[in-house]
N, C-alpha and C positions, 0 to 999 in steps of 0.2 A: 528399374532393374531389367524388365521387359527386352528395352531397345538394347542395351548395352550383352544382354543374350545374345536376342539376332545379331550384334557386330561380331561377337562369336564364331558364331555358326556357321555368319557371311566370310570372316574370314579363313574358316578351315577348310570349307567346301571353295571357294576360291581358290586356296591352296591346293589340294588335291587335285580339280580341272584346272589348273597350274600346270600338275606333274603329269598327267595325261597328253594334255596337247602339246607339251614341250618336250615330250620324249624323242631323244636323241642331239639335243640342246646340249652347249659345256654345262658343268654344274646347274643342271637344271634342280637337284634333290637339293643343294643348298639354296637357292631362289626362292623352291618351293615352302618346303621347312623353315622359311623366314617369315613368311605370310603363316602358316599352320599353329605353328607354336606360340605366337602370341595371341593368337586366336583361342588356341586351345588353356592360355592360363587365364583370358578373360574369362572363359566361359566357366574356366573352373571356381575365380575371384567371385563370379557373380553369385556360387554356393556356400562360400565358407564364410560363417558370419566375422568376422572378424575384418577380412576385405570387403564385404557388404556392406557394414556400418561407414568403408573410405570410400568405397564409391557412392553412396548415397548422399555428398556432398556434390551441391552444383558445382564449384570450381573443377573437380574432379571429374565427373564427367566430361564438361566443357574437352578436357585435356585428354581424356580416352578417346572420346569420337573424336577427335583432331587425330590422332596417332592409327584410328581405326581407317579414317579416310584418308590419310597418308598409304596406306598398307595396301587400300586396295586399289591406291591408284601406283604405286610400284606394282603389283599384281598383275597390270594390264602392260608392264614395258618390258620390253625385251621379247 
């Protein structure tokens, strides 16, 4: 549950120095908020038992960190 945290974490603070360095960017707030929020419902999944019990299955992880390492490599383009 640890790791799947930090992709959290990684990806809100990503997000954020996102919306800083990209200020004055077109839709830079939508780019950013697309890295942010799915960051921010991991980290919240990773609290509530109920998503904890889905992600504590390996397949499922497998499938978050694929989607987490997608995220943060769009994060880096544009």
């Amino acid at each position: 549950m640890t790791n799947l945290r930090f992709g959290g974490y990684l990806l809100v603070a990503l997000g954020l120095i996102n919306m800083r360095y990209q200020t004055g960017h077109n839709s830079v707030v939508l780019h950013s908020l697309s890295i942010i929020v799915p960051g921010a419902f991991l980290l919240l999944a990773t609290f509530l038992q109920p998503t904890k019990k889905f992600l504590e299955q390996k397949n499922n992880k497998v499938i978050v960190g694929i989607i987490v390492l997608l995220l943060v490599g769009y994060s880096f383009i544009n």
